[in-house]
Rosetta silent file (secondary structure, phi, psi, omega in degrees, C-alpha in Angstrom):
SEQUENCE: XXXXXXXXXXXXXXXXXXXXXXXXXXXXXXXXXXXXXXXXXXXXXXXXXXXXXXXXXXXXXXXXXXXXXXXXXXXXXXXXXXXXXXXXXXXXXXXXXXXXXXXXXXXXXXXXXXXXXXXXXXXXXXXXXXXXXXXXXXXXXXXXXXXXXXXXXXXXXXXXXXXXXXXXXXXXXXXXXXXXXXXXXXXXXXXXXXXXXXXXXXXXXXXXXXXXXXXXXXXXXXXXXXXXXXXXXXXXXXXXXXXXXXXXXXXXXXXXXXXXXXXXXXXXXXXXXXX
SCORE:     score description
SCORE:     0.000 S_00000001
   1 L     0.000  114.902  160.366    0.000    0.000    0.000 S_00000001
   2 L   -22.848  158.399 -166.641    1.480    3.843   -0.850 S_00000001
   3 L   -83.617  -56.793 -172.965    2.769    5.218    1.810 S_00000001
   4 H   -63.695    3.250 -168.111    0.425    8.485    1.495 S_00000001
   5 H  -110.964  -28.486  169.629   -2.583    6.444    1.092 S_00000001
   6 H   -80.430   -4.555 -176.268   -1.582    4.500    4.300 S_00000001
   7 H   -94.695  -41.412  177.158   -1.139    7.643    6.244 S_00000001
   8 H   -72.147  -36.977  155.401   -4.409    9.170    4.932 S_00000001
   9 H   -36.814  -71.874  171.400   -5.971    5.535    6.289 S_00000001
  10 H   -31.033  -44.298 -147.058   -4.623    6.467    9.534 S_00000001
  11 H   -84.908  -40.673  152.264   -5.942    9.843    9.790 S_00000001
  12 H   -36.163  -67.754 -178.413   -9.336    8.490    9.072 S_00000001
  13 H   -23.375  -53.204 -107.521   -9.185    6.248   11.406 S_00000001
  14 H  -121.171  -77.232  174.815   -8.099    8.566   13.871 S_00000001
  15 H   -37.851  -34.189 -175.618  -11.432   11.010   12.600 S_00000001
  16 H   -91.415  -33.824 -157.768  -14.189    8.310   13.183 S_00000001
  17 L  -108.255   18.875  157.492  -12.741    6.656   16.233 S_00000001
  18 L  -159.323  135.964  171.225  -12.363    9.942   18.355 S_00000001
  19 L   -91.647  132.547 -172.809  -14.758   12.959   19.427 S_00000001
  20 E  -150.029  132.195 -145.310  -13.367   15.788   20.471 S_00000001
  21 E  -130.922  105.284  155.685  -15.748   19.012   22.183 S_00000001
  22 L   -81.865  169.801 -140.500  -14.966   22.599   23.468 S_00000001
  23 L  -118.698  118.994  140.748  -17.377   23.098   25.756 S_00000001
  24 L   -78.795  -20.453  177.902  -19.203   26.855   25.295 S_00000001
  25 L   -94.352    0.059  173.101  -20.332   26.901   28.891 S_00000001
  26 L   -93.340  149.655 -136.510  -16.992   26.170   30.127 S_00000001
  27 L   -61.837  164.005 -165.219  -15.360   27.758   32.905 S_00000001
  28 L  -102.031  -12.073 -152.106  -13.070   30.738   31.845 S_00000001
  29 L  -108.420  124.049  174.438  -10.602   30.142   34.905 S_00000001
  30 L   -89.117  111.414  154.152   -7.439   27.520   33.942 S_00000001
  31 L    82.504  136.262 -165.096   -6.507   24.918   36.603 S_00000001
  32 L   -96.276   58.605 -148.701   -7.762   24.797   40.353 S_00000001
  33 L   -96.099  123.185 -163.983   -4.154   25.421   40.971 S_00000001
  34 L   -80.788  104.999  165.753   -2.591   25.479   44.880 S_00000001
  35 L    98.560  -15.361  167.183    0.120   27.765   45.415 S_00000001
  36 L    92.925   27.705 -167.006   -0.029   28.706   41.689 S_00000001
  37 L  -142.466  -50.752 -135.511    1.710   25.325   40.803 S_00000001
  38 L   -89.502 -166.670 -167.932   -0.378   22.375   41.366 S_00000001
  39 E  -139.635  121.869 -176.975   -2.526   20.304   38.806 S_00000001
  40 E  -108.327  127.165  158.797   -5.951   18.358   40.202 S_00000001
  41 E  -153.224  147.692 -147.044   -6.422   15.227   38.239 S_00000001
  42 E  -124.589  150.090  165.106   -8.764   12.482   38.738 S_00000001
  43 E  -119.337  161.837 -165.930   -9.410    9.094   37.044 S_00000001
  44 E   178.274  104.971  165.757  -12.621    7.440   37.333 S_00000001
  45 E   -72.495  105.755 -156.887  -14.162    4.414   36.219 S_00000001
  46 L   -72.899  -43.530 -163.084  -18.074    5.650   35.426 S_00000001
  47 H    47.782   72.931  163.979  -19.502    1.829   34.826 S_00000001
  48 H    38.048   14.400 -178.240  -21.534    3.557   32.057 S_00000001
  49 H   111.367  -11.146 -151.917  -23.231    5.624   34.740 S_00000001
  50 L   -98.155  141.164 -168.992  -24.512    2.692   36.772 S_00000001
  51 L  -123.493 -164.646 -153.424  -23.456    2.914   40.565 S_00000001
  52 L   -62.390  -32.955  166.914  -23.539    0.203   43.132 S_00000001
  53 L   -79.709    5.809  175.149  -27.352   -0.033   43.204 S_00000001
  54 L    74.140   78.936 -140.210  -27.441   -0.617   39.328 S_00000001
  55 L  -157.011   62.893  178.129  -29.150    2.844   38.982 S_00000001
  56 L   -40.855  131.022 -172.738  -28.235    4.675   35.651 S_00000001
  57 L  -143.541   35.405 -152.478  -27.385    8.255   37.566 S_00000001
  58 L   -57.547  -45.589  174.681  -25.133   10.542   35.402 S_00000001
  59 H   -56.053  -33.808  159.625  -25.750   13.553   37.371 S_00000001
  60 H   -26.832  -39.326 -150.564  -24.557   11.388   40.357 S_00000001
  61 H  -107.412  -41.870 -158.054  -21.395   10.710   38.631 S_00000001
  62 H   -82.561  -27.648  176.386  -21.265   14.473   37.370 S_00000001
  63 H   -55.646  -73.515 -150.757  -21.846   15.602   41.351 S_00000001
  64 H   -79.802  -32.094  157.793  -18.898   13.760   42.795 S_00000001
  65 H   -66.007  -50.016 -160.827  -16.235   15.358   39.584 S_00000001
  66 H  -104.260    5.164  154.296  -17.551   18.598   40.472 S_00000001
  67 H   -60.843  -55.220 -175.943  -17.189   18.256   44.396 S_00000001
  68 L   -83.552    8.213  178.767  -13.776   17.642   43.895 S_00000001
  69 L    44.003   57.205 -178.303  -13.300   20.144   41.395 S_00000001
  70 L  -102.618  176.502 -167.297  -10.302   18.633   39.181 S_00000001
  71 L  -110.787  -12.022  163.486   -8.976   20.182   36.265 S_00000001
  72 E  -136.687  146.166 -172.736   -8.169   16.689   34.380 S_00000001
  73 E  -125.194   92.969  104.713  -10.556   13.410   34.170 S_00000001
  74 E    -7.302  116.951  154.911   -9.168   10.045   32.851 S_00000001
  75 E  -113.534  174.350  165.608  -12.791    8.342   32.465 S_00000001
  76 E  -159.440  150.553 -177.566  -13.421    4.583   31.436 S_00000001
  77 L    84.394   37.524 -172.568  -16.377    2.430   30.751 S_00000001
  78 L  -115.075  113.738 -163.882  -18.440    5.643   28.712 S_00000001
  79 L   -79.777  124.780  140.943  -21.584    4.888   26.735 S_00000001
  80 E  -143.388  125.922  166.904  -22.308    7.085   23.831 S_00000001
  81 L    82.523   38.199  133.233  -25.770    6.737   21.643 S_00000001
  82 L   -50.718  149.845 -145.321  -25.832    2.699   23.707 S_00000001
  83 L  -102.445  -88.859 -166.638  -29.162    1.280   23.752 S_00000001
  84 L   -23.610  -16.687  172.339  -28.720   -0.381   27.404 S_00000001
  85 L  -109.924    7.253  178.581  -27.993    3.872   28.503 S_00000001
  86 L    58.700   50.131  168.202  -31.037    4.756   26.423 S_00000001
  87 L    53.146   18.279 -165.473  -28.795    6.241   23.716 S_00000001
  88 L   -74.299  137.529  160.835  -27.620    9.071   26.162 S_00000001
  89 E   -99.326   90.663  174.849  -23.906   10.639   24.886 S_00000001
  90 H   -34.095  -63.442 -174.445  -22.432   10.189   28.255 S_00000001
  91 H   -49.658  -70.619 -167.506  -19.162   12.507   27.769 S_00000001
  92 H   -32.929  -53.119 -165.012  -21.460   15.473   26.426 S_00000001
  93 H   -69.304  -33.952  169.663  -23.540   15.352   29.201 S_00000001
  94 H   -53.163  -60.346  170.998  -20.798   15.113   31.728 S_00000001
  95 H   -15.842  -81.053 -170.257  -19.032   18.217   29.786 S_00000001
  96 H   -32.753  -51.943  165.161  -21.819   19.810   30.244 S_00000001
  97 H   -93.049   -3.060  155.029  -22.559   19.509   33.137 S_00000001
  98 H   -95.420   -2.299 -174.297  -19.174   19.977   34.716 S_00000001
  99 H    60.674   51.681 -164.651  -18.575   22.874   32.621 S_00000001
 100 L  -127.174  108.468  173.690  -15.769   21.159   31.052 S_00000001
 101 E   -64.790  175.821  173.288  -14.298   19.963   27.211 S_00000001
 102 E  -177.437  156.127 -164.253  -13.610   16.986   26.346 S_00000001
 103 E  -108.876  106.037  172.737  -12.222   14.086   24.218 S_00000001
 104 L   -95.533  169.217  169.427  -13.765   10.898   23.380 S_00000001
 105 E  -161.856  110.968 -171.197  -12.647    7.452   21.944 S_00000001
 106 E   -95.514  129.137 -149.223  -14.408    4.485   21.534 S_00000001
 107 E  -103.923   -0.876 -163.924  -12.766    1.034   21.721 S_00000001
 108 E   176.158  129.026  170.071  -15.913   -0.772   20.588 S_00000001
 109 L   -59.854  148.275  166.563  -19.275   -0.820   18.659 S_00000001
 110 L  -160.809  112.147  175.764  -21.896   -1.748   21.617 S_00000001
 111 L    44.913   71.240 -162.476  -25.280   -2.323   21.309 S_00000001
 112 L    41.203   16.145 -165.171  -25.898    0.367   18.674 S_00000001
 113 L  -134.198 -132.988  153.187  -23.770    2.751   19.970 S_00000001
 114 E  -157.650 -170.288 -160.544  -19.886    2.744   21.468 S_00000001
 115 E  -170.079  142.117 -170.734  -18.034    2.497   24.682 S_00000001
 116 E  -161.713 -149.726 -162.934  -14.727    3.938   25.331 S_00000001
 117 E  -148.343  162.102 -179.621  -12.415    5.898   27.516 S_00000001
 118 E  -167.385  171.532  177.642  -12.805    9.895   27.274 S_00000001
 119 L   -92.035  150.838  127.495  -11.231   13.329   28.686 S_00000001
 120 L  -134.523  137.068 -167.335  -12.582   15.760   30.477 S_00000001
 121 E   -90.850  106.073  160.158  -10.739   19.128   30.231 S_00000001
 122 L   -76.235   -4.378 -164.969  -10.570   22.676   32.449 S_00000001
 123 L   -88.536  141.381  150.313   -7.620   23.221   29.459 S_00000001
 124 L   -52.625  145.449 -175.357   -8.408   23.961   25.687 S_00000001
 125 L  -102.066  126.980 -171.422   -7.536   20.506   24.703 S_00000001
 126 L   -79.120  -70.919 -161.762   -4.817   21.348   21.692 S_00000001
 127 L  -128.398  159.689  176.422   -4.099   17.898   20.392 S_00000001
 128 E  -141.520  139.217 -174.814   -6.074   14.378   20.675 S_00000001
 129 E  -141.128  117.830  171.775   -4.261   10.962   19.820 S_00000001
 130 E   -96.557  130.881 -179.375   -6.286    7.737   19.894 S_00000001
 131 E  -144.423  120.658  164.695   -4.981    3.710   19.902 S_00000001
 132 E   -71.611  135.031  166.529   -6.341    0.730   20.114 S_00000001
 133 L  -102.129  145.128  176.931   -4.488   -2.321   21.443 S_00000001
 134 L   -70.739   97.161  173.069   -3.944   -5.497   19.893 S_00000001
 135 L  -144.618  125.941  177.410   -4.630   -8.285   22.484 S_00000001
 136 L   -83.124   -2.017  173.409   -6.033  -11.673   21.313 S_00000001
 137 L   -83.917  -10.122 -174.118   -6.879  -12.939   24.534 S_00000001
 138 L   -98.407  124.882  162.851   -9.701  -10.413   24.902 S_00000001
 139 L   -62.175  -46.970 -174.260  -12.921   -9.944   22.752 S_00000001
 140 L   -92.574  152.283 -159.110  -13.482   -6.687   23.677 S_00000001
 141 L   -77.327  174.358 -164.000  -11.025   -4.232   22.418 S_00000001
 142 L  -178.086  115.457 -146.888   -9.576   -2.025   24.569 S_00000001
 143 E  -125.701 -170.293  171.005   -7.270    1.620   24.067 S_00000001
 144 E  -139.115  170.540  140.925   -6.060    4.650   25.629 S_00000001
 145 E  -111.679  168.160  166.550   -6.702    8.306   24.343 S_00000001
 146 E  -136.224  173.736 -167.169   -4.135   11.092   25.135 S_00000001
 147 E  -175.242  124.936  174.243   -4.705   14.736   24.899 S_00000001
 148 E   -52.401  136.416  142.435   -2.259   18.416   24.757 S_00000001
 149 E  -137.934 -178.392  159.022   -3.433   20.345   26.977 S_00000001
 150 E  -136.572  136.653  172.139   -1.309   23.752   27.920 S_00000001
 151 E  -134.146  116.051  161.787   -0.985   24.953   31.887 S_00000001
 152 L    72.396   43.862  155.046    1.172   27.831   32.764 S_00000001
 153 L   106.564  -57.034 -171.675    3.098   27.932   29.495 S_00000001
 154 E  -107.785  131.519  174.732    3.703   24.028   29.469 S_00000001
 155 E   -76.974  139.755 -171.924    2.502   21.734   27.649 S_00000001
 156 E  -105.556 -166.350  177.116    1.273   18.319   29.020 S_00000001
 157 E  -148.350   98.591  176.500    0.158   14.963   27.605 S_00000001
 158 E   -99.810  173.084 -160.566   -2.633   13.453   29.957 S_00000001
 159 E  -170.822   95.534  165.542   -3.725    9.826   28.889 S_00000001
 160 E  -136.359  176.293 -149.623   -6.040    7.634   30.301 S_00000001
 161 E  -138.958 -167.001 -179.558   -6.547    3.744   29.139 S_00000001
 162 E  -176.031  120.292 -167.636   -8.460    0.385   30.478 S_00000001
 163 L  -109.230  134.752  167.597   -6.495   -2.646   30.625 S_00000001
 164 L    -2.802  134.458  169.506   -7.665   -6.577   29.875 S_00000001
 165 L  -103.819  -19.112  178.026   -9.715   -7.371   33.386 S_00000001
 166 L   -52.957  -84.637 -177.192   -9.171  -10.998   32.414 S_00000001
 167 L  -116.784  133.140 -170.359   -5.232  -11.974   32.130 S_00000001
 168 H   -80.325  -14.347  155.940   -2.515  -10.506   33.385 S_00000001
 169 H   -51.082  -50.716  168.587   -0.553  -11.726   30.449 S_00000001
 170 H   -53.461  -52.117  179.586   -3.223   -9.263   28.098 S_00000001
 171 H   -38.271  -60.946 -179.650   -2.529   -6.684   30.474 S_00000001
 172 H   -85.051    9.574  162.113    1.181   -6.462   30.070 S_00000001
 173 H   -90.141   -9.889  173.301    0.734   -7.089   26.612 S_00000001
 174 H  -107.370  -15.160  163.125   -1.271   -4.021   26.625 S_00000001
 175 H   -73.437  -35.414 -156.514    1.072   -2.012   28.678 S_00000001
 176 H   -93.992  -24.928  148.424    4.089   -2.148   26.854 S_00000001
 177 H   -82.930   16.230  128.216    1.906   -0.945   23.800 S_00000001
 178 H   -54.890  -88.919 -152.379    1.091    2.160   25.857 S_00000001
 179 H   -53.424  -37.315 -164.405    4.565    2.566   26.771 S_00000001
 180 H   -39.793  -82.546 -178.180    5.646    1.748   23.260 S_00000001
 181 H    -0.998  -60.753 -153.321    3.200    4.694   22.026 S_00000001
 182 H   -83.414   -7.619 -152.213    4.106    6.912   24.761 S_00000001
 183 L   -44.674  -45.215 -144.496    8.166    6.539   24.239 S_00000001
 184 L  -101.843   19.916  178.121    8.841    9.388   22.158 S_00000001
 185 L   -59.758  112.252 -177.973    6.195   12.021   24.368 S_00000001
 186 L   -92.510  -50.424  172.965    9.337   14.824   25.801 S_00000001
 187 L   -36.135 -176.262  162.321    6.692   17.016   27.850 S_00000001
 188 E   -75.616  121.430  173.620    4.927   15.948   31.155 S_00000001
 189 E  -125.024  142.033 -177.968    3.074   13.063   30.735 S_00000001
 190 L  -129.507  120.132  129.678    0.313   11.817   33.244 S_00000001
 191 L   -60.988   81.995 -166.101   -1.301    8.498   32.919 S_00000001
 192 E   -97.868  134.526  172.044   -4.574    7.449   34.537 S_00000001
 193 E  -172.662  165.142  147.138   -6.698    4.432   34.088 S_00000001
 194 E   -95.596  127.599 -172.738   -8.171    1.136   35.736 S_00000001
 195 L   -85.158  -30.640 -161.629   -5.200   -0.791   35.306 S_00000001
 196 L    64.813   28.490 -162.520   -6.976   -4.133   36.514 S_00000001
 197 L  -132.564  127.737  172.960   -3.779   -4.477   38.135 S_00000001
 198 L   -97.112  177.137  177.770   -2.548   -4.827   41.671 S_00000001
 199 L   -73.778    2.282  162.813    1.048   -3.359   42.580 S_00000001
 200 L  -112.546   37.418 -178.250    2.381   -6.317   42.404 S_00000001
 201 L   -81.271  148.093  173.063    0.896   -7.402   39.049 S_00000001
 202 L   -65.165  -10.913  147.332    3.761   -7.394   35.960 S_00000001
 203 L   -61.370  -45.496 -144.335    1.344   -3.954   34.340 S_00000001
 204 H   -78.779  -71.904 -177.581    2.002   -1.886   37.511 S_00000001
 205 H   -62.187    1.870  171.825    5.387   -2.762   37.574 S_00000001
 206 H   -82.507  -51.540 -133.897    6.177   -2.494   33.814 S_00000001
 207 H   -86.756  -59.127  149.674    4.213    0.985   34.317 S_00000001
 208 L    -3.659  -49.540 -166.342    6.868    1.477   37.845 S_00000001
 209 L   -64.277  -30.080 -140.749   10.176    1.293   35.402 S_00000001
 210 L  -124.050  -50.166 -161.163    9.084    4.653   33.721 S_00000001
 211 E   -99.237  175.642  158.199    6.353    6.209   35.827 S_00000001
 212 E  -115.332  162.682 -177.061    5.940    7.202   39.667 S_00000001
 213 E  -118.048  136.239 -133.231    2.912    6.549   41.159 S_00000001
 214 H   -90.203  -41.777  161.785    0.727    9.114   42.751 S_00000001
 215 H   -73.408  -14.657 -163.829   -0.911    7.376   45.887 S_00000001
 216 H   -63.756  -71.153 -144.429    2.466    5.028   45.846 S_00000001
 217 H   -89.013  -41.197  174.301    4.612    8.451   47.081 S_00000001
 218 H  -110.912   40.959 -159.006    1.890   10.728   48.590 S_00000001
 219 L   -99.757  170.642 -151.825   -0.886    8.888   49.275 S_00000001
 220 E  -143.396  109.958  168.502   -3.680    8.695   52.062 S_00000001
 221 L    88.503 -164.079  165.074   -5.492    5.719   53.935 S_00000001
 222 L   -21.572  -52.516 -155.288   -6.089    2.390   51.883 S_00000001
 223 L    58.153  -24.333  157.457   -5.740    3.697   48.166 S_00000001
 224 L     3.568  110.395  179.221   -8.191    1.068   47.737 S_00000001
 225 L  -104.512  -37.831 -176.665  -10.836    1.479   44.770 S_00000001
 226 E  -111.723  165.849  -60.373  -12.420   -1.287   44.227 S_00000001
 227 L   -32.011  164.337 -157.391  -15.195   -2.707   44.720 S_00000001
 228 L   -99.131  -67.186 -128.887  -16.808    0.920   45.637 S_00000001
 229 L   -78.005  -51.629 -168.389  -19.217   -0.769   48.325 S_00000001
 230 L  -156.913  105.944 -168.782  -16.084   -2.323   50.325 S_00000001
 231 L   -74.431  111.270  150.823  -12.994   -1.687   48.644 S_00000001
 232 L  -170.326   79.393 -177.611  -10.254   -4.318   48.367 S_00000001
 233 E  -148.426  129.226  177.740   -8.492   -3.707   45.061 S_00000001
 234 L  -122.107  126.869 -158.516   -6.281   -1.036   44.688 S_00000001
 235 L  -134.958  -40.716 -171.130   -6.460   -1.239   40.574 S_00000001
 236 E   -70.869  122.017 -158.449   -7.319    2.749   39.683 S_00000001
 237 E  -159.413  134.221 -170.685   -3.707    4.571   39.220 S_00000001
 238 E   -99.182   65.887  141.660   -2.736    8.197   38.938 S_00000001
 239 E   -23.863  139.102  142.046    1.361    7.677   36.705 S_00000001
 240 E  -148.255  157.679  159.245    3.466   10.621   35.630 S_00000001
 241 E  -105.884  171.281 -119.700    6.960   10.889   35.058 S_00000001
 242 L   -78.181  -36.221  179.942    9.344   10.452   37.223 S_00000001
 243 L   -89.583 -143.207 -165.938   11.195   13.782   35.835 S_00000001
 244 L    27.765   35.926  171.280    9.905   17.178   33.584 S_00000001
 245 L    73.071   21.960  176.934    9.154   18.761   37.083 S_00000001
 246 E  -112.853  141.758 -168.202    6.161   16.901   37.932 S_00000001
 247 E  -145.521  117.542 -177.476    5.415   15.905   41.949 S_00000001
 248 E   -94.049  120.353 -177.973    2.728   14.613   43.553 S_00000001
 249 L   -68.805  -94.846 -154.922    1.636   16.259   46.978 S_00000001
 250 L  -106.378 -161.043  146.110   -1.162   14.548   47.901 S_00000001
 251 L  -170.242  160.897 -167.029   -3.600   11.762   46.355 S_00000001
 252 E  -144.722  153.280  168.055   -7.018   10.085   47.623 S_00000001
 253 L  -111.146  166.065 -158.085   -9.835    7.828   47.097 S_00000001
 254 L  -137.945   93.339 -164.385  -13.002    9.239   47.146 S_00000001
 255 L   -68.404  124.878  173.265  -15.714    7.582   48.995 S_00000001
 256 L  -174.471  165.129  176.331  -18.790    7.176   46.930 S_00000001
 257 L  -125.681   25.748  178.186  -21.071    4.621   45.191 S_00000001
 258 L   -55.813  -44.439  172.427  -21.942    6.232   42.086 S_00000001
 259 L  -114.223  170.951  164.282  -19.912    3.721   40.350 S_00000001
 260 L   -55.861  -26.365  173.799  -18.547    0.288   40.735 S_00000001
 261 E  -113.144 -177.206  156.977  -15.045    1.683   41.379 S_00000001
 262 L   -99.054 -172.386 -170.931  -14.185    4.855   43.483 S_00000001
 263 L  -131.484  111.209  169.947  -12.383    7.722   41.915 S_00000001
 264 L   -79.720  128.919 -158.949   -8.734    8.659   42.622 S_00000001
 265 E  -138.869  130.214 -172.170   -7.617   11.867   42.965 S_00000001
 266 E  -151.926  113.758  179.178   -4.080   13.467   43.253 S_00000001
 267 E   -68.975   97.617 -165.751   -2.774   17.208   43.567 S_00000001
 268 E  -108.977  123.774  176.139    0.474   16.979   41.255 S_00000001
 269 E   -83.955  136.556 -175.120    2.836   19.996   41.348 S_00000001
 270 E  -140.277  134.570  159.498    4.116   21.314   37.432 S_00000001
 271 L   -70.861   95.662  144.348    6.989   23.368   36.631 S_00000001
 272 L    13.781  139.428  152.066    5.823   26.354   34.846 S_00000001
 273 L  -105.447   28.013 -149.786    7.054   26.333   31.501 S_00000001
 274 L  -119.247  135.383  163.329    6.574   30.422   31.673 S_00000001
 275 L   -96.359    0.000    0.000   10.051   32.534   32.398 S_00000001
């Protein structure tokens, strides 16, 4: 196949298989920032909206992001136009209703619709890069998106993914094509996701070689996520690396039962890129 014809393949791809939203209602003020440094960013597995009583609740879900007010969202598990969600476009409505942009990418047709991983943004989101991984042990596919943002001058790379719940062999066959991906990223990169991984699973520690971990250096209580009712999985992971001026002060779980997991949250200190 030409080269330029395999590159314009690509870009399609890359056009069908990610949504990407400013926001007109969203806040005008960049980054909930402590000291005029820090970065709040949260990952959170949604379980399509459904929380521990099996409830579709989106505002529920959209309540508990805007209690804690972060300025980046790693979601997973997000129904848009899905019959079993009544055809709702989860991400919009969350935008929306966090006053937020945001990036979607769906890893699978489902029940007339898709399911993915998405963004949510206090940042104009700049650039959006979507991938699906190749794992044959899984049926359902399963990706990451990343997404530019710029805070204080510097630019980041935020990311968040959902790894094989199944084998730990898929898993770390799906890590190392995230790290592959991410190799040749020079900014600050932060990495959020359910990993499906404990710390001592071979993902965490493949993830360990490259990244720090957020509850790993500052973290508080359990770090526990999972199950949400009575947590005892800690699977849900905040990454960045270990250099380009990034630090985490604190990180948390977040008691609630909107979803199946809880939602981790970590106050990461960034080195200006402004002189």
């Amino acid at each position: 196949m030409p080269r330029a014809f395999l590159s314009l393949s690509c870009c399609l791809l890359m056009m069908v298989s990610v949504v990407a939203r400013v926001n007109s209602d969203a806040r005008t003020f960049h980054a909930h920032f402590l000291n005029g440094r820090t970065l709040r960013v949260m990952t959170y597995n949604i379980q399509h909206g459904a929380g521990t009583d099996q409830k579709l609740n989106l505002p529920r879900i959209a309540e508990v992001i805007n209690r804690e007010h972060p300025d980046l969202v790693g979601l997973q598990e997000v129904d848009r136009g899905v019959k079993r969600t009544h055809q709702v476009d989860e991400i919009a409505e969350l935008a929306r209703e966090t006053r937020m942009e945001y990036a979607f990418a769906y890893n699978l047709h489902y029940q007339g619709g898709q399911y993915g991983v998405a963004v949510l943004s206090r940042f104009p989101i700049l650039s959006v890069d979507h991938r699906r991984y190749d794992n044959r042990r899984e049926a359902r596919r399963r990706g990451f998106v990343r997404v530019e943002v710029s805070v204080g001058g510097q630019k980041i790379s935020f990311v968040t993914t959902h790894l094989d719940y199944q084998y730990e062999d898929g898993r770390m066959f799906e890590t190392e094509q995230l790290m592959k991906a991410l190799d040749e990223i020079k900014e600050p990169l932060i990495v959020v996701g359910d990993f499906n991984d404990l710390p001592t699973g071979g993902a965490y520690k493949l993830m360990r070689n490259k990244f720090d971990e957020a509850w790993e250096i500052n973290g508080s209580e359990s770090g526990l996520s999972y199950p949400a009712d009575k947590p005892k999985k800690r699977i849900d992971y905040i990454f960045y690396t270990k250099a380009n001026g990034v630090k985490a002060k604190r990180a948390w779980v977040v008691d609630t039962l909107a979803s199946d997991h809880r939602p981790v949250v970590a106050d990461l200190e960034i080195k200006s890129g402004e002189k």
